[in-house]
N, C-alpha and C positions, 0 to 999 in steps of 0.2 A: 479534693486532692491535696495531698501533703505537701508542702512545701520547705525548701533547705535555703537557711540564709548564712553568712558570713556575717562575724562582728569583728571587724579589727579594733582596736583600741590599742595605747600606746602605756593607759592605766593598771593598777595593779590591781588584786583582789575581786570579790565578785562584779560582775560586770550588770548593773542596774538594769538596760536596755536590755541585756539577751533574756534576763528572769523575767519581764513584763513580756516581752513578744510571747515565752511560754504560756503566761498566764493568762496571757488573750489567746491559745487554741487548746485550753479546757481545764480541768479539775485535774488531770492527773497528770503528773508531768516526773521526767524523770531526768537525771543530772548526771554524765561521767567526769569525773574529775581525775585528771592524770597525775598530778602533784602528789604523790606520796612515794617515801622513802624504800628503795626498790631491797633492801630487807625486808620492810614490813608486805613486800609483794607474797600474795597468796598465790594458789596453783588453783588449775584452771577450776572455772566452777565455784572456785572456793572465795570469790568478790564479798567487799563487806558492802552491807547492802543495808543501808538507814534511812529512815525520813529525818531529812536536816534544810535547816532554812539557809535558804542561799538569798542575798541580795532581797532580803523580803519575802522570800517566797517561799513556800513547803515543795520538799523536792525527793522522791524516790531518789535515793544519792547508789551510785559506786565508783569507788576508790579504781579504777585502773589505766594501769600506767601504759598498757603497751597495746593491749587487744581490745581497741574500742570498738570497730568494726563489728564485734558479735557483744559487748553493751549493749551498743544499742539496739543491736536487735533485737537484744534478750529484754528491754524498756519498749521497746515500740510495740511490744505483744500486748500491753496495758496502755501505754501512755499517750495521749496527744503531742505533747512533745516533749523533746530530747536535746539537753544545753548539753555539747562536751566543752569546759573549759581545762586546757584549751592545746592549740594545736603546735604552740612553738615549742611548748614540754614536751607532746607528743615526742615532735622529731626528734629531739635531745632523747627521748629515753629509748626509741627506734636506736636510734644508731649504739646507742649502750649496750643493749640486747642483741644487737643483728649487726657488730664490727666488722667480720667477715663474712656474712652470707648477706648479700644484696638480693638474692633471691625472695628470702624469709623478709628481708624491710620492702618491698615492693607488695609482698604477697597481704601483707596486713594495709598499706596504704589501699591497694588494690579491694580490701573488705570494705574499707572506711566508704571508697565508691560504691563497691556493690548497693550498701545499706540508704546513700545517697539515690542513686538509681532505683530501688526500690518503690522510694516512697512511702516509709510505712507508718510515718509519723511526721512533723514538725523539726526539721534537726536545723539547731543553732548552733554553728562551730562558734566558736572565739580562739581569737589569733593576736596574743601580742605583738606590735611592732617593734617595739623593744630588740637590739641582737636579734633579730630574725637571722637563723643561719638560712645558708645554701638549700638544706632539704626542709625546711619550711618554703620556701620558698616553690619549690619547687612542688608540694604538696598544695599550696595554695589557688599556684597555676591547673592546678587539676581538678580540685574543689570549685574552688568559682566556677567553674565552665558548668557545672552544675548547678549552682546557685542559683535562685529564683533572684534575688537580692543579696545587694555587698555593702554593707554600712560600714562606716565610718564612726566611731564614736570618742570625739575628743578626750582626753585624760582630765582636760580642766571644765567637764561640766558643760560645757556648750552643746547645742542641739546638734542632736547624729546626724547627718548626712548620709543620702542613697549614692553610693559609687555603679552601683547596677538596679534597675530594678527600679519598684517605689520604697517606703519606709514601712515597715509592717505594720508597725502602730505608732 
């Protein structure tokens, strides 16, 4: 059975800890990355889709900013697992996208579970603590409850720690 972990970290850039837990459940793994410039956002379907090393690792990569929710479920069709980093951008490009329709930013948060409750892969969120707004927060409290495991991964290199759960690897 597939299992959904939490990486908090307080660090920047790729996250060391969430690419090995990938690389311990198989060969193919796939990566959303919400960090790109919401000009360079595509239309739907139209995700840029590359194999790129993240943190060491080879990674089926896509760029999207807003609709991870169907990422990853469009990566889980192939992949063992699935790193979205991460989710405090997320919620900053949520509320970008969906100012006025709290509807549409619930409706995509509400995907992100769906694909959680599924189970259809390996899913490693990563969540800076860094300025965590209000709706990260708030997205996290939802996350976790699903979470098999909540790690802890210090910014200065010290051993992760399990907040829920055991350590994956």
């Amino acid at each position: 059975m597939s299992r959904n972990f939490i990486v908090h970290t307080a660090g920047s850039g790729p996250v060391a800890y969430a690419a090995r837990i990938a690389a311990a459940s198989g060969e193919d793994r796939g990566l959303v990355l919400t960090a790109i410039d919401f000009h360079r956002e595509k239309v739907s379907g139209g995700r840029i889709e590359e194999e790129r090393d993240y943190a060491g690792v080879s990674f089926n990569t896509f760029d999207e900013p807003v609709f991870i929710g169907s990422a990853i479920a469009q990566l889980a069709g192939h992949a063992e697992a699935v790193v979205v980093d991460g989710l405090e951008d997320w919620a900053v490009r949520l509320q970008l996208r969906f100012p006025d329709d709290p509807i549409e930013l619930d409706a995509e948060i509400s995907s992100l579970l769906s694909v959680m409750q599924a189970r259809m892969t390996d899913l490693i969120l990563i969540a800076r603590t860094n300025g965590a707004s209000e709706l990260t927060s708030r997205i996290l409290d939802r996350v976790e409850a699903l979470a098999d495991a909540v790690v802890e991964v210090p910014a200065d290199a010290a051993a992760p720690r399990a907040r829920k759960g055991t350590l994956p690897v």
